[in-house]
Legacy VTK file of the C-alpha trace (Angstrom):
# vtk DataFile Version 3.0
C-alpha trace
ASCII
DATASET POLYDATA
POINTS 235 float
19.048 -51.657 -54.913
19.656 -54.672 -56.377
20.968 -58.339 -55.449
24.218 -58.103 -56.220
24.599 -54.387 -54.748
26.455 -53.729 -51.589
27.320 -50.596 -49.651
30.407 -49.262 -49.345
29.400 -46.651 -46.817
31.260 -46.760 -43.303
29.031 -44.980 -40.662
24.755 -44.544 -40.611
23.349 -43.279 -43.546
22.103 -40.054 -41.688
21.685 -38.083 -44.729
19.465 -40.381 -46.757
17.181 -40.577 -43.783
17.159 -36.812 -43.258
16.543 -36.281 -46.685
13.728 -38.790 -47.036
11.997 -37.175 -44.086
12.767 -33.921 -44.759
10.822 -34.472 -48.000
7.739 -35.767 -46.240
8.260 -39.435 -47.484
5.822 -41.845 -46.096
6.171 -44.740 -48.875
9.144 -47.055 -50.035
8.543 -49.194 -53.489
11.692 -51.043 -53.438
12.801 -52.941 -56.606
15.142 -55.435 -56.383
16.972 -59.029 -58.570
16.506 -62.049 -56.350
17.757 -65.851 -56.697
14.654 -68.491 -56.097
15.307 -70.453 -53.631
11.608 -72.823 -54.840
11.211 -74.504 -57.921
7.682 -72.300 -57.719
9.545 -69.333 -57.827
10.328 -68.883 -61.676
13.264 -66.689 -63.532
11.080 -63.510 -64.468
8.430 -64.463 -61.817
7.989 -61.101 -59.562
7.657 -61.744 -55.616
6.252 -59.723 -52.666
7.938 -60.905 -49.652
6.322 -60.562 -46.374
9.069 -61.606 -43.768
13.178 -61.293 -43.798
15.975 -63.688 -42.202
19.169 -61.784 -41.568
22.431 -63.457 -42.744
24.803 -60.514 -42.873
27.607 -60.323 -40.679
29.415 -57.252 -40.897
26.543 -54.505 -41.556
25.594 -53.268 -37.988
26.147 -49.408 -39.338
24.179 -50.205 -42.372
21.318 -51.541 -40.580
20.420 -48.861 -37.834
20.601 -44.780 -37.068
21.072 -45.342 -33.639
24.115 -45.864 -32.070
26.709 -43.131 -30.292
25.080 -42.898 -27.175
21.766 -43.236 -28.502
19.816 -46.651 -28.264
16.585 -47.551 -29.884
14.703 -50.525 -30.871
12.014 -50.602 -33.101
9.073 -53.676 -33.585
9.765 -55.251 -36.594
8.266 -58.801 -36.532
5.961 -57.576 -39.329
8.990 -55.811 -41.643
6.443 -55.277 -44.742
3.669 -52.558 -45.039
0.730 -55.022 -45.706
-1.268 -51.899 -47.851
1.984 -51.579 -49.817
2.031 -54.871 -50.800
-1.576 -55.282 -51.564
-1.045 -52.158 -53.970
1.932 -54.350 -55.721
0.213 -57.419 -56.160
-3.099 -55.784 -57.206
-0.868 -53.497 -59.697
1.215 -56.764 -60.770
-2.475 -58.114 -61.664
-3.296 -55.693 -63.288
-0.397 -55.665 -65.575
-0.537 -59.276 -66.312
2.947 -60.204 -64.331
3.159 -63.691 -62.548
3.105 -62.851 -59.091
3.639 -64.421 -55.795
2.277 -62.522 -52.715
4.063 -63.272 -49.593
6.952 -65.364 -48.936
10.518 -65.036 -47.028
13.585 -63.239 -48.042
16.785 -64.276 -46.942
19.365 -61.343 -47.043
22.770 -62.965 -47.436
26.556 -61.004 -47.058
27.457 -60.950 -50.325
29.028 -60.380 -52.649
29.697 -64.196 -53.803
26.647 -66.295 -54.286
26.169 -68.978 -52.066
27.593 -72.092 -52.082
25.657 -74.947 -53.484
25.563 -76.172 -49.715
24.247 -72.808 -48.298
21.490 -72.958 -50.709
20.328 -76.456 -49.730
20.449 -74.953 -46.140
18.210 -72.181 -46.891
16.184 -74.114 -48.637
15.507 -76.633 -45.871
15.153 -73.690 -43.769
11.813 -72.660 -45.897
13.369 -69.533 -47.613
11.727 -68.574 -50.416
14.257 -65.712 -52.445
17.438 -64.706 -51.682
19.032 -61.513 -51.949
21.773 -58.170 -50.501
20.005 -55.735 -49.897
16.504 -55.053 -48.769
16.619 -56.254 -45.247
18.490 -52.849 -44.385
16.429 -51.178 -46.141
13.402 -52.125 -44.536
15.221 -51.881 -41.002
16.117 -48.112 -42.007
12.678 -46.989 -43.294
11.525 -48.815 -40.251
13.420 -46.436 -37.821
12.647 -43.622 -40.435
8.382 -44.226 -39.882
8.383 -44.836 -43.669
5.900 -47.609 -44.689
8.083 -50.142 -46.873
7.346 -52.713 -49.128
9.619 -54.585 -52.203
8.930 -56.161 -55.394
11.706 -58.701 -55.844
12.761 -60.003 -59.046
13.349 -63.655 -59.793
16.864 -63.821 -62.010
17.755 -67.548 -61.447
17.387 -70.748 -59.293
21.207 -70.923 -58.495
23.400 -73.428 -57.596
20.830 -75.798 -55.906
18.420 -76.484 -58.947
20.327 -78.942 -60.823
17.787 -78.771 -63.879
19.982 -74.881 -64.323
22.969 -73.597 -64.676
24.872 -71.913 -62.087
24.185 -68.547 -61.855
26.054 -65.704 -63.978
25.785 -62.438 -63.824
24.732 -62.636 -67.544
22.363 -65.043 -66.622
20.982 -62.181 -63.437
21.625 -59.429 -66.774
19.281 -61.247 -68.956
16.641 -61.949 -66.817
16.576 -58.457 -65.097
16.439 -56.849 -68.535
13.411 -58.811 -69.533
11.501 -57.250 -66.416
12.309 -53.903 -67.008
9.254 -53.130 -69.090
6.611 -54.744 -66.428
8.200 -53.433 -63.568
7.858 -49.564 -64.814
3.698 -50.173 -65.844
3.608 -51.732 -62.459
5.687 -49.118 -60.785
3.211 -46.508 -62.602
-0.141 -48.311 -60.938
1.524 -48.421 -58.102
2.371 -45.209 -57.317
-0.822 -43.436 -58.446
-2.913 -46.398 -55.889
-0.322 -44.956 -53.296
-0.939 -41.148 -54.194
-4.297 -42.039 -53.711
-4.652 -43.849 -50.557
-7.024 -42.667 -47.852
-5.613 -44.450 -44.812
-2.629 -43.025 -42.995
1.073 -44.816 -43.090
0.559 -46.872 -40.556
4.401 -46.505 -38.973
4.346 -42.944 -38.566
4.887 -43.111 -34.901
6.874 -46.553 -35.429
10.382 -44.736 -33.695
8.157 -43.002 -30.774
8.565 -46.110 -27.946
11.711 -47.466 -29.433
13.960 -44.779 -27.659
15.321 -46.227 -24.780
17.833 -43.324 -24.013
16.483 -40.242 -21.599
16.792 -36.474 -23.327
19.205 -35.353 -21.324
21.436 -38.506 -21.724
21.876 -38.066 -25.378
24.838 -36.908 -26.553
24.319 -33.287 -28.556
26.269 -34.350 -31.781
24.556 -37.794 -32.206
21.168 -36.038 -31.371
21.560 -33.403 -34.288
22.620 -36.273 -36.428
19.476 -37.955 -35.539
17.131 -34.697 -35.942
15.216 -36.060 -38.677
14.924 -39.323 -37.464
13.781 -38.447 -33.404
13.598 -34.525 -33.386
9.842 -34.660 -32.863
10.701 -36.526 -29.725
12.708 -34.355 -28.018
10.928 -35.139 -24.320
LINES 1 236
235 0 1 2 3 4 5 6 7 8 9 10 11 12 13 14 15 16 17 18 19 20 21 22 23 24 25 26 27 28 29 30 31 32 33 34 35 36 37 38 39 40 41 42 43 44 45 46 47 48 49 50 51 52 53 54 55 56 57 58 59 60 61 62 63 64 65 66 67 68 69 70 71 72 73 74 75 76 77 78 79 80 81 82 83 84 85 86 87 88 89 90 91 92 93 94 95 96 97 98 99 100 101 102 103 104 105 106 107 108 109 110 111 112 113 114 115 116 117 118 119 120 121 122 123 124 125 126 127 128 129 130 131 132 133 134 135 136 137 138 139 140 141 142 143 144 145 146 147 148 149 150 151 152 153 154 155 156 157 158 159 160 161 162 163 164 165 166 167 168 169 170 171 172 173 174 175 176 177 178 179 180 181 182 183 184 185 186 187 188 189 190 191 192 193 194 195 196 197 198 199 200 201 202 203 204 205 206 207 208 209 210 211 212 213 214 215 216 217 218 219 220 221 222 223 224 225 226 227 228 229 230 231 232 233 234
């Protein structure tokens, strides 16, 4: 998904997670466009964020399965697979692509881009990228026990950089384009490094103490809906 994307979608995306787990996924490469929100962070750079700050404000049902009559909280103070992003960074190395490992994404509403005071905001705040999308993604492959990690793609500065012009979606066009090529030979390292890890996804019990509501208090519907998300924790 990328940083000017935005669901559409009214209720929990049951079916993606069903189908995700249904095909035994354990691993999430997300790509995605991102603004920079630090001079350091250069158009075309690629970035592996390791944290998120939530600034959505109307995106509950995008950001959870749970819900009707069925609470659960996952831990997500660490929102990034750690081995996933190792694999990216060592793959982006490999392929020659200026990388930065680690960093914070802010996930803004959408779908304007900020204001030229918003950005000054994050950027006192520390942010690092900015973006639409992956925070809910992570949250979701979170609840799913799928290990998740993204490779964000620097398109512009934006408004707050006053050395570059506002940002276009010409400007986000260009830019993306010029990645395409690196991001599918780092995609292809990538993947193989992941086909061929030894160690376990570390989150594939991540949903099994985040149910807070009994068995028998869960309502039949929502618990079918939810089948491929809790089923193996029935009791």
């Amino acid at each position: 998904m990328g940083r000017a994307e935005k669901s559409t979608e009214t209720s929990p995306p049951i079916g993606y997670a069903a189908t995700l787990k249904l095909l035994g996924v354990d691993y999430i490469l997300s790509v995605s466009a991102v603004g920079s929100r630090q001079e350091k962070y250069a158009p075309t750079d690629f970035v592996i964020p390791d944290q998120f700050f939530d600034r959505t404000r109307a995106r509950a049902h995008e950001s959870t399965f749970f819900g009707n009559g069925i609470v659960g909280h996952v831990t997500f103070a660490h929102p990034v697979c750690d081995e996933l992003g190792d694999i990216l960074d060592a793959s982006c190395k490999s392929v020659g692509v200026k990388t930065h490992r680690g960093g914070t994404y802010i996930c803004m509403e959408g779908p304007a881009f900020s204001t030229k005071a918003e950005s000054n905001v994050y950027r006192q705040w520390g942010m690092d990228i900015i973006g639409m999308t992956n925070l809910q993604e992570a949250k979701l492959a979170r609840e799913a026990e799928i290990a998740y990690a993204t490779l964000a793609l620097v398109t512009d500065y934006d408004c707050w950089y006053d050395g570059h012009d506002d940002v276009t979606v010409d400007m986000v066009i260009e830019f993306l384009n010029k990645n395409v090529r690196n991001v599918q030979l780092v995609l292809k390292d990538a993947v193989k490094c992941v086909a061929a890890k030894e160690t376990p996804n570390q989150y594939s019990d991540a949903t099994k103490n985040a149910i807070f509501t009994a068995p028998e208090h869960r309502p039949v519907e929502t618990a079918k809906s939810l089948e491929a998300i809790i089923g193996k924790y029935k009791k």
